[in-house]
C-alpha positions as a Markdown table, in Angstrom:
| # | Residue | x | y | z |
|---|---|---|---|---|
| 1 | Unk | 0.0 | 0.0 | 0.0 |
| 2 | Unk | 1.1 | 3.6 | -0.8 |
| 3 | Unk | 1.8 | 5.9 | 2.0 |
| 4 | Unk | 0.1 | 8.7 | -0.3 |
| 5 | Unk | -3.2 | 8.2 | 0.1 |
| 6 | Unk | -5.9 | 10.5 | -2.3 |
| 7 | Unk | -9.6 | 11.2 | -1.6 |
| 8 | Unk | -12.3 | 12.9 | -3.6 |
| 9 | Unk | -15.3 | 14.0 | -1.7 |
| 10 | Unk | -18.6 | 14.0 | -3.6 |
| 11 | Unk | -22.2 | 14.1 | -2.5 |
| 12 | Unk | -25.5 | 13.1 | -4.2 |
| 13 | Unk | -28.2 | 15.7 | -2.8 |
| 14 | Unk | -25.9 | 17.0 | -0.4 |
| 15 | Unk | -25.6 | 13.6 | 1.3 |
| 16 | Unk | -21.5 | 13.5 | 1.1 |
| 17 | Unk | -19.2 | 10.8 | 1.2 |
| 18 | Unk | -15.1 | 10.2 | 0.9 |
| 19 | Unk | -14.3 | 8.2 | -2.0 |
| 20 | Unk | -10.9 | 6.5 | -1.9 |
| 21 | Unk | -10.0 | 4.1 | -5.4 |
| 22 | Unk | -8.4 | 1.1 | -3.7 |
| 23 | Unk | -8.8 | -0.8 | -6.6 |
| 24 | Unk | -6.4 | -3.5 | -5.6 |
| 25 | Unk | -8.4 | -3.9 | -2.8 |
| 26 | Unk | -5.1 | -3.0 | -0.5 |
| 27 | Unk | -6.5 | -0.6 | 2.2 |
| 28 | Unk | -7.7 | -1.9 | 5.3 |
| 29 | Unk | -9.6 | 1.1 | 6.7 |
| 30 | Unk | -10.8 | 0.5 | 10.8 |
| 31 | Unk | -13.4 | 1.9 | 12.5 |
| 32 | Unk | -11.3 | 4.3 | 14.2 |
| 33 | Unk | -10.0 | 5.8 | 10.6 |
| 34 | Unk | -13.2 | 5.9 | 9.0 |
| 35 | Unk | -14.6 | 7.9 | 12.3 |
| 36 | Unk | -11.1 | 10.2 | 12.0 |
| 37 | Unk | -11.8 | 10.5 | 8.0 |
| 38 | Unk | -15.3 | 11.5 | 8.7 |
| 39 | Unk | -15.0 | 14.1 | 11.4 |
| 40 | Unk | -16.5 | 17.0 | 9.9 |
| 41 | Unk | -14.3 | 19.1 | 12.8 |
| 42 | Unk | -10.7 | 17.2 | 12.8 |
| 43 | Unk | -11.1 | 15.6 | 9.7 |
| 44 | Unk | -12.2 | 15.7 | 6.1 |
| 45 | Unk | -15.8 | 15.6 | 7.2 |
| 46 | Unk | -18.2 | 13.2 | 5.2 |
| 47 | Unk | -21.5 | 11.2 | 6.1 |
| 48 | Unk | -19.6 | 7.7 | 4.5 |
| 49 | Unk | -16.7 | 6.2 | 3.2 |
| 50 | Unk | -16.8 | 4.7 | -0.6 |
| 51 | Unk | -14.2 | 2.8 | -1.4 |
| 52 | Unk | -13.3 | 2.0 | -4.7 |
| 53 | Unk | -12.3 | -2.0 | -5.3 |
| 54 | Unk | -12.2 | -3.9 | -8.2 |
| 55 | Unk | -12.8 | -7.8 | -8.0 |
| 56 | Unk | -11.4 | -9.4 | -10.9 |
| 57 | Unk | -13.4 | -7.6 | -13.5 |
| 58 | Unk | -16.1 | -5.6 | -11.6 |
| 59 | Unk | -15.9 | -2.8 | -9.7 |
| 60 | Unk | -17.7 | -2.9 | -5.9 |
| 61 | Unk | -18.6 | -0.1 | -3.9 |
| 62 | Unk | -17.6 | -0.7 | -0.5 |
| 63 | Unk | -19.7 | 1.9 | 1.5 |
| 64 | Unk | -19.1 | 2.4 | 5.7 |
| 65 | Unk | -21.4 | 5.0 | 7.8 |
| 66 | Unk | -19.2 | 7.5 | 9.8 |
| 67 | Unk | -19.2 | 6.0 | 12.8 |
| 68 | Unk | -17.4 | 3.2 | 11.0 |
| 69 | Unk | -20.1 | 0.3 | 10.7 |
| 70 | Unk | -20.9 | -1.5 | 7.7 |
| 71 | Unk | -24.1 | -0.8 | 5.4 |
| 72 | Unk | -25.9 | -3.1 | 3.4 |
| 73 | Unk | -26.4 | -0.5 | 0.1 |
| 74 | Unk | -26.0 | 3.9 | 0.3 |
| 75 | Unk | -28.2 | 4.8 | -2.8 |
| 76 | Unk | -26.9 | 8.4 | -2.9 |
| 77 | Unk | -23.7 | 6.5 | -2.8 |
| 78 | Unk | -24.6 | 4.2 | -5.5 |
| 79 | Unk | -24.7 | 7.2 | -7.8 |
| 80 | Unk | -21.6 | 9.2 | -6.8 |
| 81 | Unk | -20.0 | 5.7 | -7.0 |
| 82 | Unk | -21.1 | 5.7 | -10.6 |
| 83 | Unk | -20.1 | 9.4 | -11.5 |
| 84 | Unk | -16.8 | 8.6 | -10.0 |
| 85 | Unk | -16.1 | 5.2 | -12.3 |
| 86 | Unk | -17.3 | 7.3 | -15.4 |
| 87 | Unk | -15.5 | 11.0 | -14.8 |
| 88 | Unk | -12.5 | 8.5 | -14.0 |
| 89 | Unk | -13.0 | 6.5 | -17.0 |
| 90 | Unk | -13.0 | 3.3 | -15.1 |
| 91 | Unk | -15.5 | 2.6 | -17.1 |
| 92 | Unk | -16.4 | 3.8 | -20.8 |
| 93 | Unk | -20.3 | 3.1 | -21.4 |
| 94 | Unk | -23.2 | 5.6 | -20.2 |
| 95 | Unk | -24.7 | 2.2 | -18.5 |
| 96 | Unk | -22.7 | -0.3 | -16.5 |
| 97 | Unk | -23.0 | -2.7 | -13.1 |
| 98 | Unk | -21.2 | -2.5 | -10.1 |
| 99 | Unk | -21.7 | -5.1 | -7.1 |
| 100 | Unk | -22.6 | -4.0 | -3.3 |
| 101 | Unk | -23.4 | -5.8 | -0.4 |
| 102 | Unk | -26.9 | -5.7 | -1.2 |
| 103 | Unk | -26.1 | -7.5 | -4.8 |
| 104 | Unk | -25.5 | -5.6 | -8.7 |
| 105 | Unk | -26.4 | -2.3 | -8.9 |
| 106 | Unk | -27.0 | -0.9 | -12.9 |
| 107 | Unk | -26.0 | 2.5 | -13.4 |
| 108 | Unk | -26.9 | 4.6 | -16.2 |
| 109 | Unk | -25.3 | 7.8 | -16.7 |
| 110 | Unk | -27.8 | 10.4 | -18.6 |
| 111 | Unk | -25.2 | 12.9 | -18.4 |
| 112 | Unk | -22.3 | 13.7 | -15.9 |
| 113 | Unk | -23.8 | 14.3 | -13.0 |
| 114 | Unk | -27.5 | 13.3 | -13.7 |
| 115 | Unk | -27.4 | 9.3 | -12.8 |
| 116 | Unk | -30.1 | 6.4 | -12.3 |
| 117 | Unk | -29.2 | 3.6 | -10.3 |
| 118 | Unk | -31.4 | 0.5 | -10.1 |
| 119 | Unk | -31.7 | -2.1 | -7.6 |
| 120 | Unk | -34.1 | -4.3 | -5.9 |
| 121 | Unk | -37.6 | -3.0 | -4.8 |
| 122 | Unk | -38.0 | -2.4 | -1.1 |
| 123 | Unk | -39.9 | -4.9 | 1.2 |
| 124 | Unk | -42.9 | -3.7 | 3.6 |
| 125 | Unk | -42.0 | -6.5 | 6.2 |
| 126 | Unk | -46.2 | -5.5 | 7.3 |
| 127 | Unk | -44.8 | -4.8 | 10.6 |
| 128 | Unk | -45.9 | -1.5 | 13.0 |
| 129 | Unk | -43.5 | 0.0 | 14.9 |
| 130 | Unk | -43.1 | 3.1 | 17.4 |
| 131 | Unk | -41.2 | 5.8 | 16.8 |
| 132 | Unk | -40.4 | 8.5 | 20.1 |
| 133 | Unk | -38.3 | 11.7 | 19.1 |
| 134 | Unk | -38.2 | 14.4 | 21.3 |
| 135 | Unk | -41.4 | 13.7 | 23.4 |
| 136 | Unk | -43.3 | 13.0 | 20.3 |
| 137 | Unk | -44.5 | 9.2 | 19.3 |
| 138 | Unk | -45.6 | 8.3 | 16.1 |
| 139 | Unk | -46.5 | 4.9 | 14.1 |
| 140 | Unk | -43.8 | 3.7 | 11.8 |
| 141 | Unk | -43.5 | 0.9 | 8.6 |
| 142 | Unk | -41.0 | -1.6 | 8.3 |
| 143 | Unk | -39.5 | -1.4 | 5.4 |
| 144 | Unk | -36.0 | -3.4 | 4.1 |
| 145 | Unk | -34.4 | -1.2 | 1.0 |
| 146 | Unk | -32.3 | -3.6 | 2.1 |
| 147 | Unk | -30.9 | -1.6 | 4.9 |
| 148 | Unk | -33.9 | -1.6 | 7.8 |
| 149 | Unk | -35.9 | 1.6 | 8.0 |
| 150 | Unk | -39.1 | 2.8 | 9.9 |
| 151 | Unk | -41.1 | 5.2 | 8.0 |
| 152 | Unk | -43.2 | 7.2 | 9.7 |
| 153 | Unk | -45.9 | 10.2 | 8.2 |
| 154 | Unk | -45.9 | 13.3 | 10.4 |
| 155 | Unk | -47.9 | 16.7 | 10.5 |
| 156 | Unk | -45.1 | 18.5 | 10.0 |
| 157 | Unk | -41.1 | 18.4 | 9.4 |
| 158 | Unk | -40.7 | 20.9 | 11.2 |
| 159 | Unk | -42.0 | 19.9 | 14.6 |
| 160 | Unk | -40.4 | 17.3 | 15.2 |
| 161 | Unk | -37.0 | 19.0 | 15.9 |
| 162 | Unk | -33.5 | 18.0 | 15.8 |
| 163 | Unk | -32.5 | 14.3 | 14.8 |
| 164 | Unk | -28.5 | 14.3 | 16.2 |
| 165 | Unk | -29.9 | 12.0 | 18.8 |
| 166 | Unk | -31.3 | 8.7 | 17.2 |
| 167 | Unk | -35.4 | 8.3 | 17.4 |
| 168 | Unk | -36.3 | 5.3 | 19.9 |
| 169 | Unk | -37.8 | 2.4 | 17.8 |
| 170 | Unk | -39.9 | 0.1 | 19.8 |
| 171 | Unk | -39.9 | -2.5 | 19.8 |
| 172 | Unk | -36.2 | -2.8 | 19.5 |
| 173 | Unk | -36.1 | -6.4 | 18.6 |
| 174 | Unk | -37.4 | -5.6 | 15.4 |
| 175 | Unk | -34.0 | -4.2 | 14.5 |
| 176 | Unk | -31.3 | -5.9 | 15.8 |
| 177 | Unk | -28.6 | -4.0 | 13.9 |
| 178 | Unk | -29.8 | -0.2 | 13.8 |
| 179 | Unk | -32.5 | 1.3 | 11.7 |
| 180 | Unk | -32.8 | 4.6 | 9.4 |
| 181 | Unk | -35.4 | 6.4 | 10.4 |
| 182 | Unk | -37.5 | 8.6 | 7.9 |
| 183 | Unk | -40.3 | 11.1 | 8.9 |
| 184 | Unk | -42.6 | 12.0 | 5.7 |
| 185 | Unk | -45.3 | 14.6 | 4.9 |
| 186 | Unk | -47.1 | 14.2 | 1.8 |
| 187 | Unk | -47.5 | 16.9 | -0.8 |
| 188 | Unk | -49.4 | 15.2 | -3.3 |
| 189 | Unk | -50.2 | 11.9 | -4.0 |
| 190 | Unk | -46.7 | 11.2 | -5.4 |
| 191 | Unk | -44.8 | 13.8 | -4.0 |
| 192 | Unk | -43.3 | 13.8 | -0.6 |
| 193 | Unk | -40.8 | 15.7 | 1.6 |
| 194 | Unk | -39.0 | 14.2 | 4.0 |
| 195 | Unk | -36.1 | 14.7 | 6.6 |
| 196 | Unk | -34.1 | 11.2 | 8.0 |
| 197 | Unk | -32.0 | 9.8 | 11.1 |
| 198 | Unk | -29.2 | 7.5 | 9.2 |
| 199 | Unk | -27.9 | 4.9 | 11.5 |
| 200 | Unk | -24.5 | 5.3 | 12.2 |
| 201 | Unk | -24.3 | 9.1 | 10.9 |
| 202 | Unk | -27.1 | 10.5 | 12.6 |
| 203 | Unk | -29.4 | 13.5 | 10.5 |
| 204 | Unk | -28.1 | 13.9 | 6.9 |
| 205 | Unk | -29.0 | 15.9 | 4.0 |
| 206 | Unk | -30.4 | 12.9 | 1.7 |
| 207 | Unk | -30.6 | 9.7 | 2.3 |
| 208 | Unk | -31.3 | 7.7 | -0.9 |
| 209 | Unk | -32.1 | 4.2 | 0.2 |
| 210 | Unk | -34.4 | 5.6 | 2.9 |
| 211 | Unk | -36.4 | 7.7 | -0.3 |
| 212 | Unk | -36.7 | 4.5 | -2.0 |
| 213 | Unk | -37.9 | 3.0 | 1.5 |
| 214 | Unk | -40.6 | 6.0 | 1.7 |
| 215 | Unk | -41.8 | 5.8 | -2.3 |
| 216 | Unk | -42.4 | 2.0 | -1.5 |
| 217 | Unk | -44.7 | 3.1 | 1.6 |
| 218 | Unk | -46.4 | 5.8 | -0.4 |
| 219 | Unk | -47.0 | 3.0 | -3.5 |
| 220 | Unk | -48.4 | 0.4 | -1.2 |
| 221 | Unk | -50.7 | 3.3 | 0.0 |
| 222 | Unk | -52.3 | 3.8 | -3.0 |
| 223 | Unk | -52.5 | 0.5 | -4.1 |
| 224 | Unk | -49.9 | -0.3 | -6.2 |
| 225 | Unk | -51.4 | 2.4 | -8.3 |
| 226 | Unk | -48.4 | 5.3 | -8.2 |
| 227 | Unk | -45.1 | 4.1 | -9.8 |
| 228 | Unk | -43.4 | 7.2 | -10.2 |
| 229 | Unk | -43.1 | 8.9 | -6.7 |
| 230 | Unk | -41.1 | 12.7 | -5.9 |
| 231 | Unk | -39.3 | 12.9 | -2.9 |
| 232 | Unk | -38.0 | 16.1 | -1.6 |
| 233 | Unk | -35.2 | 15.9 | 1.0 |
| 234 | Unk | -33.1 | 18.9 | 2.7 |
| 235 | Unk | -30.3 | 18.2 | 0.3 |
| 236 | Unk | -32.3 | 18.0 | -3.2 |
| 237 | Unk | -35.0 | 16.0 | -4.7 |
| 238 | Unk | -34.7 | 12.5 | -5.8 |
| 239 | Unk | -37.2 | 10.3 | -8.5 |
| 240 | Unk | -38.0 | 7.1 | -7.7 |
| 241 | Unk | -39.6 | 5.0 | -10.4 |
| 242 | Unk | -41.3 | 1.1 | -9.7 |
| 243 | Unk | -40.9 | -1.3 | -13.0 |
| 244 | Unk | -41.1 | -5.3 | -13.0 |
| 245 | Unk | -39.5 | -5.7 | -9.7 |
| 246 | Unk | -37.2 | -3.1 | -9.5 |
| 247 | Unk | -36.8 | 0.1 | -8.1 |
| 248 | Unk | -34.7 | 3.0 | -10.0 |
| 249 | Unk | -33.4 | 6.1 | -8.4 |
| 250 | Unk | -32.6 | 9.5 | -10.2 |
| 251 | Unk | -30.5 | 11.9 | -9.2 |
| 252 | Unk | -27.5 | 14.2 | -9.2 |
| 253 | Unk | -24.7 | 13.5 | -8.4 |
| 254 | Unk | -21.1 | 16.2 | -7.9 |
| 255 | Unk | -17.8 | 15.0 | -6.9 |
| 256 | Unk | -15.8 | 18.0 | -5.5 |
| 257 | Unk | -12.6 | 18.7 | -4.4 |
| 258 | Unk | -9.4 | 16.1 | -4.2 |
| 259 | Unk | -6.3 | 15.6 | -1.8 |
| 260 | Unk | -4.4 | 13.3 | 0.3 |
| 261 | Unk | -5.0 | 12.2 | 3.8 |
| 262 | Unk | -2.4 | 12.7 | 6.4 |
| 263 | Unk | 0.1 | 9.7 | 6.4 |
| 264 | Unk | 0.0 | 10.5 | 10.5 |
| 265 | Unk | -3.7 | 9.0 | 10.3 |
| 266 | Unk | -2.5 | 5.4 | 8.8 |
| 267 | Unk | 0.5 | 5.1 | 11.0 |
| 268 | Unk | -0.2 | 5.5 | 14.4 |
């Protein structure tokens, strides 16, 4: 492994990660430099960590929250992933696949910075949870997208205050590992706003698999009946569009500046 070790930070709707090509799969990041990477005060300051590996001959996005655990799929990710592998010219062709830990993603690339990724539709598990956030309780879906989420509809966003403190989830057995927590008012019919608690990063900007997690509520809602469902998050606005099983996400997606991390980080 090099000493020099480069970055590029990039968001999709403000939700903003540090990418790092490793495509010889030769870094061995711990939870302790991921957190240190992350630190928006001492460090570069990021919601994630996407690390670029390739396996033999396909490219997989390895994606860890701040706090350093492991996610089953980042959908914001997913896209900056793909703007990265195309700007990069890791890969030539406007539509590709890259794996995850929730399976192959497809990426198509509409134009720099404009990106659809599509993966597997998100399961209502038909379960009722509670949510409690600052002395208010509301009712909550289960929903795997794959990573766990609670969806919950609420009067308003704005009530509901601050989410640096994750919502209570009850009961907790229902989650074992963590869950992303998304609180929705509806606009329209299909269109949504939306703020959300992300496990191991606390309140971001975007969070794309919990959008995909919401659309799926608001579709089972009206019957199957609504396949093309806009979601409005602090960060931006996402499009989430149900076809034959699948679920595809559109979005932008910016990669910003580059530089190295501190050897000091990796060494002691």
């Amino acid at each position: 492994m090099s000493a020099i070790i480069n970055y590029t930070k990039g968001h999709g709707t403000k939700n903003d990660f540090v990418l790092i090509e490793d495509l010889n799969d030769s870094l061995k990041l711990t939870e302790k430099q991921i957190t240190q990477i992350c630190d928006r005060k001492n460090g570069i300051g990021a919601d994630g960590i996407l690390r670029i590996v390739k396996e033999q001959d396909q490219f997989f996005m390895d994606y860890r929250n701040a706090d350093g655990s492991i996610a089953e799929m980042c959908g914001n990710g997913a896209r900056v992933f793909a703007q990265y592998l195309f700007v990069n010219k890791l890969v030539t062709d406007k539509e590709f696949n890259f794996k995850t830990r929730a399976g192959l993603v497809s990426a198509q690339i509409h134009e720099p910075g404009d990106i659809s990724v599509t993966m597997d539709e998100a399961k209502l598990r038909g379960k009722v949870v509670e949510v409690s956030v600052n002395g208010h309780k509301f009712n909550a879906q289960a929903v795997d997208a794959p990573n766990p989420h609670a969806v919950a509809f609420v009067p308003d966003l704005g009530s509901i205050g601050d989410l640096k403190t994750a919502p209570v989830v009850s009961p907790a057995e229902v989650f074992p590992t963590g869950v992303n927590v998304e609180f929705v008012t509806k606009i329209t019919d299909d269109h949504v706003a939306m703020r959300v608690h992300e496990r191991g990063s606390g309140e971001t900007l975007s969070c794309g698999t919990g959008a995909c997690a919401v659309a799926a509520v608001v579709r089972e809602q009206s019957g199957q009946k609504i396949n093309d469902i806009k979601i409005d998050l602090p960060g931006g606005t996402l499009q989430i569009t149900f076809i034959d099983g699948k679920m595809i996400m559109r979005g932008p997606a910016v990669l910003e500046e580059t530089g190295t991390l501190p050897e000091s980080w990796f060494t002691n």
